[in-house]
C-alpha positions as semicolon CSV with decimal commas, in nm:
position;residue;x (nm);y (nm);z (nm)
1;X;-1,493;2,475;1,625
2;X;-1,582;2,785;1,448
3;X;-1,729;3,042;1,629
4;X;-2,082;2,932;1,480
5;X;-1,997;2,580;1,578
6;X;-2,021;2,454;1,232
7;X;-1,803;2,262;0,997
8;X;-1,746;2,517;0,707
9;X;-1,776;2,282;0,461
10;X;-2,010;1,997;0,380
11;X;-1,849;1,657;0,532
12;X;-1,776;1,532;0,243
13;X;-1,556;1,743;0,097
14;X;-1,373;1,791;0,432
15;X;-1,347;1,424;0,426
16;X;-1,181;1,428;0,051
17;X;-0,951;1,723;0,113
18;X;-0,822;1,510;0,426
19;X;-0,760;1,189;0,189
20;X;-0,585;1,440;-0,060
21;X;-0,366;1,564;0,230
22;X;-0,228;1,243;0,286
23;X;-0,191;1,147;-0,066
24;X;-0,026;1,472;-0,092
25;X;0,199;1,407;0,196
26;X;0,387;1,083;0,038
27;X;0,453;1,267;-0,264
28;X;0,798;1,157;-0,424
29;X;0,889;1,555;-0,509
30;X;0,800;1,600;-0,164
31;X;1,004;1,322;0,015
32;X;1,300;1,215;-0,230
33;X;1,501;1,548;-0,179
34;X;1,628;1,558;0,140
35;X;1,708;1,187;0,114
36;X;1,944;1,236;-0,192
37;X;2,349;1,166;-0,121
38;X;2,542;1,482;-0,127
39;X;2,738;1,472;-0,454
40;X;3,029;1,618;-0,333
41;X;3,082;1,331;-0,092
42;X;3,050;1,068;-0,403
43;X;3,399;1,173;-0,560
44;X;3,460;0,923;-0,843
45;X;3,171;0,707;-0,753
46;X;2,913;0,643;-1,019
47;X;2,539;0,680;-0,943
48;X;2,312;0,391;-1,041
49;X;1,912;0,413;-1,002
50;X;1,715;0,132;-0,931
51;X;1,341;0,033;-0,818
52;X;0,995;-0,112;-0,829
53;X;0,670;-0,035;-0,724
54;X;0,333;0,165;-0,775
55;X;0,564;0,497;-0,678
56;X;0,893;0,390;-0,808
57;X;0,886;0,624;-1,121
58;X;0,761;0,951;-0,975
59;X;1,053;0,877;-0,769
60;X;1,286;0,840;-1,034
61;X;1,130;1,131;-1,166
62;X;1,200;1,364;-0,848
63;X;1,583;1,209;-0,833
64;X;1,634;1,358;-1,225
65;X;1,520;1,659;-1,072
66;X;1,761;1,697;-0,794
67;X;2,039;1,475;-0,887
68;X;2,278;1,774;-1,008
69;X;2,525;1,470;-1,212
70;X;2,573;1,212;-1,431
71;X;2,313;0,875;-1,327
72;X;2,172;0,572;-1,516
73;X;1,885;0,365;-1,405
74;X;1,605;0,080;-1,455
75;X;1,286;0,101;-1,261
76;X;0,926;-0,121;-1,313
77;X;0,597;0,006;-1,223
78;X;0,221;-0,054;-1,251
79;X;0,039;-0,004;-1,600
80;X;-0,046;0,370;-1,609
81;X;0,184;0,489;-1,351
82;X;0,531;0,539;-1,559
83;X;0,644;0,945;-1,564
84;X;0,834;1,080;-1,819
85;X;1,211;1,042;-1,751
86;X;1,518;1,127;-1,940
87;X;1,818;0,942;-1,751
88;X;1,630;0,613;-1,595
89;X;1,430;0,417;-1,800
90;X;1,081;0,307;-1,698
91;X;0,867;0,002;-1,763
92;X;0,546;-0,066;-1,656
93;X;0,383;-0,402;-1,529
94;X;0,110;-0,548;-1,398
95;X;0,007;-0,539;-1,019
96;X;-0,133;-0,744;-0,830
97;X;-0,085;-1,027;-1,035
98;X;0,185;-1,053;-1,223
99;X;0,282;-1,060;-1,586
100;X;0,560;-1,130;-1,846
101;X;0,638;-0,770;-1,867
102;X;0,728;-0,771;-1,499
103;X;0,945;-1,120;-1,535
104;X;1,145;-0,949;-1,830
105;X;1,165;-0,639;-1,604
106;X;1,305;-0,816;-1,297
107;X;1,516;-1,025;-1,501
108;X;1,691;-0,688;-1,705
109;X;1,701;-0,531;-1,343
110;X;1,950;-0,805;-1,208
111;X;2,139;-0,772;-1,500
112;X;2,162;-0,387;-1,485
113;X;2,316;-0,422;-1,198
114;X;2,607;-0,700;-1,247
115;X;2,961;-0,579;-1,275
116;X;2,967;-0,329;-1,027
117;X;3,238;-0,194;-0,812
118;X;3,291;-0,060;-0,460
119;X;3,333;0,249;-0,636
120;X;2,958;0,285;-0,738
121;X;2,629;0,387;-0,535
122;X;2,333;0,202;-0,625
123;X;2,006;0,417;-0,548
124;X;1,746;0,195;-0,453
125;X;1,366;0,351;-0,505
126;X;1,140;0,082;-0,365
127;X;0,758;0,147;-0,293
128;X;0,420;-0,091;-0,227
129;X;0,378;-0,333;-0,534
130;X;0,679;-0,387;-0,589
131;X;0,606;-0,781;-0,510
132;X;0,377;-0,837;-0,792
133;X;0,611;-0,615;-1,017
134;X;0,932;-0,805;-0,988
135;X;0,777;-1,177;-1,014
136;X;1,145;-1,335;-1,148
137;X;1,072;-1,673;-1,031
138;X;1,325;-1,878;-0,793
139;X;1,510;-2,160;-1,017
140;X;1,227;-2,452;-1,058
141;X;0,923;-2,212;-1,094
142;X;0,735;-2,049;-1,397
143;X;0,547;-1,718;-1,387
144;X;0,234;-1,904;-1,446
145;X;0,311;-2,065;-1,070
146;X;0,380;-1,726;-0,910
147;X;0,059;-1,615;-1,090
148;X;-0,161;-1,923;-0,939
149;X;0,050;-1,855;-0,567
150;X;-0,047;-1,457;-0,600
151;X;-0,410;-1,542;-0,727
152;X;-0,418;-1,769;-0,399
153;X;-0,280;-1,543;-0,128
154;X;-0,498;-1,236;-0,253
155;X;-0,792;-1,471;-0,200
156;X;-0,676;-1,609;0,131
157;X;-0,743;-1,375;0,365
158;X;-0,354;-1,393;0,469
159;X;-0,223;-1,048;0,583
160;X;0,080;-0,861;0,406
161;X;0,322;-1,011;0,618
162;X;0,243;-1,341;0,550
163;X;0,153;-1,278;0,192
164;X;0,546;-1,144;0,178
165;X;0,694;-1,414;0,346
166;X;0,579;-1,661;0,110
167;X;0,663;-1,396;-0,185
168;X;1,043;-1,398;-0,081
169;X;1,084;-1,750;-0,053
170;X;0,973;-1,863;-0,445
171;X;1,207;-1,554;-0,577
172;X;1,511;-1,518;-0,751
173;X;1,481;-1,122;-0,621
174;X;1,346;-1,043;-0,325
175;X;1,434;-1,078;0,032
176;X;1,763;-0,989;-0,017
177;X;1,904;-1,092;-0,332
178;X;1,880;-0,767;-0,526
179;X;2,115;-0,597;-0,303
180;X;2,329;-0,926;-0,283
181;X;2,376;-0,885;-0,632
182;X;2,457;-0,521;-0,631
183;X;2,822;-0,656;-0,420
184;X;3,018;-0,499;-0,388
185;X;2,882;-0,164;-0,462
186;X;2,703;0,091;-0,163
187;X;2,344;0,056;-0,197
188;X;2,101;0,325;-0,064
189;X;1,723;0,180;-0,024
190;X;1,432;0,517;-0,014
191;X;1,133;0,362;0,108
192;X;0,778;0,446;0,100
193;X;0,597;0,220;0,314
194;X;0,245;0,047;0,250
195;X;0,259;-0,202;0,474
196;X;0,139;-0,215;0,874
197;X;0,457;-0,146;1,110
198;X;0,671;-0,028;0,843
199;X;0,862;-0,361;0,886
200;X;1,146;-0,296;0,502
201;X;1,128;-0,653;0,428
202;X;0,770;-0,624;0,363
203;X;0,764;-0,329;0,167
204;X;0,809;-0,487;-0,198
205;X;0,898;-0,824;0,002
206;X;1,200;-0,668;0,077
207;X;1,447;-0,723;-0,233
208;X;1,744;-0,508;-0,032
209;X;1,737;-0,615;0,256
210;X;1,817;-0,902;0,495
211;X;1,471;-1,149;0,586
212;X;1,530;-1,371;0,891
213;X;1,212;-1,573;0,807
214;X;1,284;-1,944;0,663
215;X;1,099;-2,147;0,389
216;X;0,992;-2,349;0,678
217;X;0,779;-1,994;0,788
218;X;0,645;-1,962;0,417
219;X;0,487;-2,350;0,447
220;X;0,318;-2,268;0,748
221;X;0,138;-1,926;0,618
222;X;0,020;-2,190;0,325
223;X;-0,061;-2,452;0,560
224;X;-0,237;-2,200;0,771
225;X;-0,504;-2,080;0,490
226;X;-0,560;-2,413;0,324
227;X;-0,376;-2,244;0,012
228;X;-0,398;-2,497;-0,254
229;X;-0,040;-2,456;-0,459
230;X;0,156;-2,605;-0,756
231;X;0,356;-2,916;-0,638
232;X;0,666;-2,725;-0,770
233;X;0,619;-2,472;-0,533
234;X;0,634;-2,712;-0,219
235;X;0,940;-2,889;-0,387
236;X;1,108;-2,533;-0,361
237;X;0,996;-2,434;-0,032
238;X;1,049;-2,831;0,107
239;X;1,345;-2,892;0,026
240;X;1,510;-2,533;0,085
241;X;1,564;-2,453;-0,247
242;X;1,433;-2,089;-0,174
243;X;1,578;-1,989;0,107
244;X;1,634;-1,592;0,120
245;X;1,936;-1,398;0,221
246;X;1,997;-1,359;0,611
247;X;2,101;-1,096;0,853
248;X;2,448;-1,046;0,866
249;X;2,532;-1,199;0,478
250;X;2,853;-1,007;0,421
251;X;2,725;-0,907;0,060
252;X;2,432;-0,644;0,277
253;X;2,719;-0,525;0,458
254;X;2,761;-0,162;0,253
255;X;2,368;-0,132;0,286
256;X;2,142;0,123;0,435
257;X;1,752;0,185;0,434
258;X;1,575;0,499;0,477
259;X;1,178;0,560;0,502
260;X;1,098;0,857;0,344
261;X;0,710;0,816;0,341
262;X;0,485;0,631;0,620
263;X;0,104;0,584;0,686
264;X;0,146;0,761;1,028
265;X;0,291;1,062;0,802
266;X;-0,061;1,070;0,619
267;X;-0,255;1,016;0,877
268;X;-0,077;1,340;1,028
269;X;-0,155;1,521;0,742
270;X;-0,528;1,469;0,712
271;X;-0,548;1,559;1,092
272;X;-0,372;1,873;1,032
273;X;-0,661;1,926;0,766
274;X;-0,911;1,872;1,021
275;X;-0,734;2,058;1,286
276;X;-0,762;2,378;1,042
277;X;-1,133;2,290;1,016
278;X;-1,201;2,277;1,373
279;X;-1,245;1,943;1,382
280;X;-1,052;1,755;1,626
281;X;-0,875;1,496;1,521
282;X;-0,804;1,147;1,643
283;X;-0,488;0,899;1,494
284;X;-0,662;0,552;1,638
285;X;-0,399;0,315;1,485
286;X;-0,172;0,340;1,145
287;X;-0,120;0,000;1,135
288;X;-0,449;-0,175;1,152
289;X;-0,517;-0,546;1,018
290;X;-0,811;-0,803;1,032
291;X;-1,074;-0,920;0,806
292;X;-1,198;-0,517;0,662
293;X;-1,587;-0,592;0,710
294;X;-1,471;-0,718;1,115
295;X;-1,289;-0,405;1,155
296;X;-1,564;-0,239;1,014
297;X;-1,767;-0,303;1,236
298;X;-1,529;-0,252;1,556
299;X;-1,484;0,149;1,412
300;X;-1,813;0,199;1,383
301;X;-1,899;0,065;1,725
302;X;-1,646;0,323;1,888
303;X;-1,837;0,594;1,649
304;X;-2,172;0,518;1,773
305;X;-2,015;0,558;2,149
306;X;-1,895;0,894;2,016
307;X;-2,216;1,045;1,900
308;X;-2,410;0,932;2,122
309;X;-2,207;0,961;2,486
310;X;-1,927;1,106;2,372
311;X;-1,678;0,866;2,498
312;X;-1,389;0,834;2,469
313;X;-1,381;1,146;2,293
314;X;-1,654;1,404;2,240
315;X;-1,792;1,536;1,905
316;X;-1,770;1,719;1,711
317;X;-1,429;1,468;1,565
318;X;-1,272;1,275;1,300
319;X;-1,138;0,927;1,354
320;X;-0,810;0,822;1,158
321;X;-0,689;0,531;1,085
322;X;-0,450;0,325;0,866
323;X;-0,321;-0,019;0,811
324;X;-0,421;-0,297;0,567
325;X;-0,744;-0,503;0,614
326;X;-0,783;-0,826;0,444
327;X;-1,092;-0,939;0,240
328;X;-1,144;-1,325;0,249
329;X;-1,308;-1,335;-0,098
330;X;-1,619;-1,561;-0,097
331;X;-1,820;-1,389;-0,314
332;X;-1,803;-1,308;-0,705
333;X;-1,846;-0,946;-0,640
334;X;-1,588;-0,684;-0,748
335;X;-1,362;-0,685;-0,436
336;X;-1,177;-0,401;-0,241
337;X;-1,076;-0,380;0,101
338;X;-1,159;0,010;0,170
339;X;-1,507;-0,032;0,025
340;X;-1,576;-0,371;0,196
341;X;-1,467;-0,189;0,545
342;X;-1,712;0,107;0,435
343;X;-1,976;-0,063;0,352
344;X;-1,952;-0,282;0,676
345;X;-1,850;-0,023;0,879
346;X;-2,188;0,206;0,749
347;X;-2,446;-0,093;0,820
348;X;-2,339;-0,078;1,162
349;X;-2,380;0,284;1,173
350;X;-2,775;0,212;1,038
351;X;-2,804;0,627;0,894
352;X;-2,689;0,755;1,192
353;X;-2,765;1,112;1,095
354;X;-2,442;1,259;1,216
355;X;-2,171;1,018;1,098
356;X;-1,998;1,040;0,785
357;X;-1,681;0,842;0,678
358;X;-1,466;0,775;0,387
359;X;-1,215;0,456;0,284
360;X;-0,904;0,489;0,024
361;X;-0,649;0,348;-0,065
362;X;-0,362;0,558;-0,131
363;X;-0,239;0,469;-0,462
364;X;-0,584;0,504;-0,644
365;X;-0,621;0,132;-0,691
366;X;-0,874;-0,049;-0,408
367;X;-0,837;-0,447;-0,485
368;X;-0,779;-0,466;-0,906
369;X;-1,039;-0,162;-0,928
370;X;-0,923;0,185;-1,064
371;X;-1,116;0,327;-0,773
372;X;-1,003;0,370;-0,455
373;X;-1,249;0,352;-0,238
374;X;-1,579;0,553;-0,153
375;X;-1,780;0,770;0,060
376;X;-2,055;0,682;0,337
377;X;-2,339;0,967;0,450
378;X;-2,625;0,935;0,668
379;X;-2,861;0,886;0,423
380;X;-2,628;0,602;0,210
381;X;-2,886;0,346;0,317
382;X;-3,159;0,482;0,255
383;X;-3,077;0,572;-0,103
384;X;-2,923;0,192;-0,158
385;X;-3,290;0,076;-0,059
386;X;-3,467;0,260;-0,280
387;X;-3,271;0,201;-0,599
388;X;-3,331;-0,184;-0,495
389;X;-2,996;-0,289;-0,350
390;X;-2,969;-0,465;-0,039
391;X;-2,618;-0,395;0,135
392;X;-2,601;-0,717;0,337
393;X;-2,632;-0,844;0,001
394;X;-2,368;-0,643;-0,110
395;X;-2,113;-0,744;0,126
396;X;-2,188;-1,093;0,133
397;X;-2,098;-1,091;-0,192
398;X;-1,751;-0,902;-0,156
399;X;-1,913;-0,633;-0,393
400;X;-1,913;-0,292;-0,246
401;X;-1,744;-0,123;-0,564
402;X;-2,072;-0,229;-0,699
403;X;-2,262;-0,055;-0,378
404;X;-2,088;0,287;-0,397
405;X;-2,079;0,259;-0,812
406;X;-2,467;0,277;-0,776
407;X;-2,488;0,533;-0,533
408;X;-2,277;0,746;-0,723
409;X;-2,014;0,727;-0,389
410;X;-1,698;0,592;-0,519
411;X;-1,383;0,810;-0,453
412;X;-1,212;0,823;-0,796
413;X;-0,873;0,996;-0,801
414;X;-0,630;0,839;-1,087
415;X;-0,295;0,725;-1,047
416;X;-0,093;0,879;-0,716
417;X;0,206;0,784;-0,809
418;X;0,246;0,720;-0,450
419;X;0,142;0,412;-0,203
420;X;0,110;0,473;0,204
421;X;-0,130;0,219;0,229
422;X;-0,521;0,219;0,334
423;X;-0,679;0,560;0,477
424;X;-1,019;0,600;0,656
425;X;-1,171;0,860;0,841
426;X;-1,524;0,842;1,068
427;X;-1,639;1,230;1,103
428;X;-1,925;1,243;1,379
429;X;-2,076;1,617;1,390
430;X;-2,200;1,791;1,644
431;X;-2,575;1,739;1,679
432;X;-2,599;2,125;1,659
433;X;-2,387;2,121;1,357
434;X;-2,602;2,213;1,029
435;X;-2,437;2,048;0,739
């Protein structure tokens, strides 16, 4: 700590320059550079941009910016995230459910790629969303049926992984097929990951690389939640129809994957924040999962036994963590996974009056709100109570936009242009700390 043992700023804004840190750290301009092929080595070789996903054009952005030669390109991203480029063409989509725009989109990108040569390098710029921006339905399905799957999965409580897994088996795309039909062309995959364990054939449900899951593994995730889907949709999965492309397909064998942005990066650069604040920091997990209010309540429990005992770590500290919670959706609220953890997390925490925290998500977007998440103090309860709400209420209903909207909480920042997934941070103060 300082030598007056306080935090020299309030908590809040300590809190928010931490969450802007890790933003910050997953910038494209920041990460594409030293991931670029040297030109020299390229020779006659012709360079061809590709990608998808909430990031995907402020990477195509940064690659204009240091590519020093001739390029073409095609990349989709969400409504209101496109940047100005000269060379590769952007379009926008929607995200998380799909739309027509992102069909034609897909559809154009496997064409843009067709007729290639072993003589060309296909640069692959693939970030989170990239599933619900390249919905190009396998042979036998409609968008409308990817839109009713996606509709279902968001609602089903079903983590990333699984959500994926079903995503690459009903596409004509992912899992593989993208770089399939870049053969026999080199193709260079930049990833910035959003999903838990950094596992590429879940970022974007993997459209450049191999997926050793089965249609057989898709059924059971559907099975699992009780999702109710389109009879096409079993016929595909059933009878095999949608089965991906495997390891060791000799069309992936001029492939290669590099992550150039990670949760556990931002999570290093908000404790770096907090290490220049005098706040210790603490990295508890960058790949947490489970139902958000559950986990919600787990963080806060360890907070408690922070401020209280100061085990397993004293105060004054500031708990990270990352990962993607999942919101079963049984309410008719507005949704969000970092505000349903916050607001969970902060009944536990009943106004403990020296625990603060804050939830994000990293791309500016928490569920289908433009806000991405919000901000929990010690006196959040009270102030709920006397403007009439009633947070159990609140979560019950899967509404905690509408919570931290009427507390005046919410954590607004705009479009990223990047996606490292979910960010939240418990600060416990000293009890001699004056805030």
């Amino acid at each position: 700590m300082t030598p007056s043992d306080q935090i020299p700023e309030t908590p809040q804004a300590l809190l928010r320059r931490m969450f802007d840190a890790a933003i910050a750290s997953a910038q494209p301009a920041r990460c594409i550079p030293a991931h670029l092929p040297d030109p020299k080595s390229l020779g006659k070789w012709r360079l061809v941009v590709i990608g998808a996903g909430k990031a995907s054009a402020a990477m195509a952005r940064a690659v204009e910016d240091n590519w020093p030669g001739p390029l073409t390109g095609l990349v989709v991203t969400r409504y209101g995230y496109g940047v100005p480029c000269e060379r590769i063409e952007i379009v926008e989509a929607a995200h998380p459910v799909p739309d027509a725009a992102g069909q034609a989109a897909a559809g154009r990108l496997l064409q843009f790629v067709q007729g290639l040569n072993a003589d060309d390098l296909v640069l692959c710029l693939i970030s989170g969303g990239g599933s619900s921006l390249l919905p190009l339905p396998a042979p036998g399905l409609t968008l409308e049926h990817k839109q009713a799957v996606s509709r279902a999965l968001l609602k089903s409580g079903a983590t990333i992984s699984e959500m994926n897994c079903v995503r690459r088996h009903l596409s004509a795309i992912k899992g593989g097929r993208l770089a399939a039909a870049c053969h026999p062309a080199r193709v260079l995959t930049l990833l910035i990951s959003d999903v838990p364990g950094d596992d590429p054939m879940d970022i974007a449900s993997g459209p450049t690389v191999a997926d050793p899951t089965r249609c057989e593994d898709a059924l059971a995730v559907i099975r699992r939640y009780g999702i109710d889907v389109p009879p096409q949709v079993l016929e595909v999965l059933q009878s095999g129809q949608g089965e991906s492309i495997k390891p060791g397909d000799a069309r992936l064998a001029g492939t290669e994957v590099r992550m150039i942005a990670t949760p556990q990066m931002a999570l290093e650069a908000a404790a770096a924040v907090a290490r220049e604040a005098g706040v210790t920091p603490y990295i508890l997990g960058d790949a947490l999962e489970g139902e958000a209010r559950d986990v919600g309540k787990v963080l806060a429990g360890i907070a408690l036994q922070v401020a209280s005992r100061g085990q397993p770590v004293p105060a004054p500290c500031v708990l990270l963590s990352g990962g993607e919670t999942t919101v079963t959706v049984r309410g008719n609220g507005r949704g969000g996974r970092n505000v349903e953890w916050l607001l969970s997390a902060g009944i536990t925490l009943h106004g403990h009056p020296h625990i603060h925290a804050l939830a994000g998500d990293t791309d500016g977007v928490d569920g289908q709100e433009e806000i991405a998440g919000g901000y929990w103090a010690p006196d959040s309860l009270e102030r709920a109570w006397a403007l009439g709400l009633r947070p159990l209420d609140s979560l019950a209903n899967n509404d905690g936009h509408g919570f931290f909207s009427a507390l005046g909480d919410s954590v607004i920042t705009g479009p990223t242009l990047t996606n490292v997934n979910d960010f939240r941070a418990i600060l416990i103060d000293s009890p001699t700390t004056e805030n």
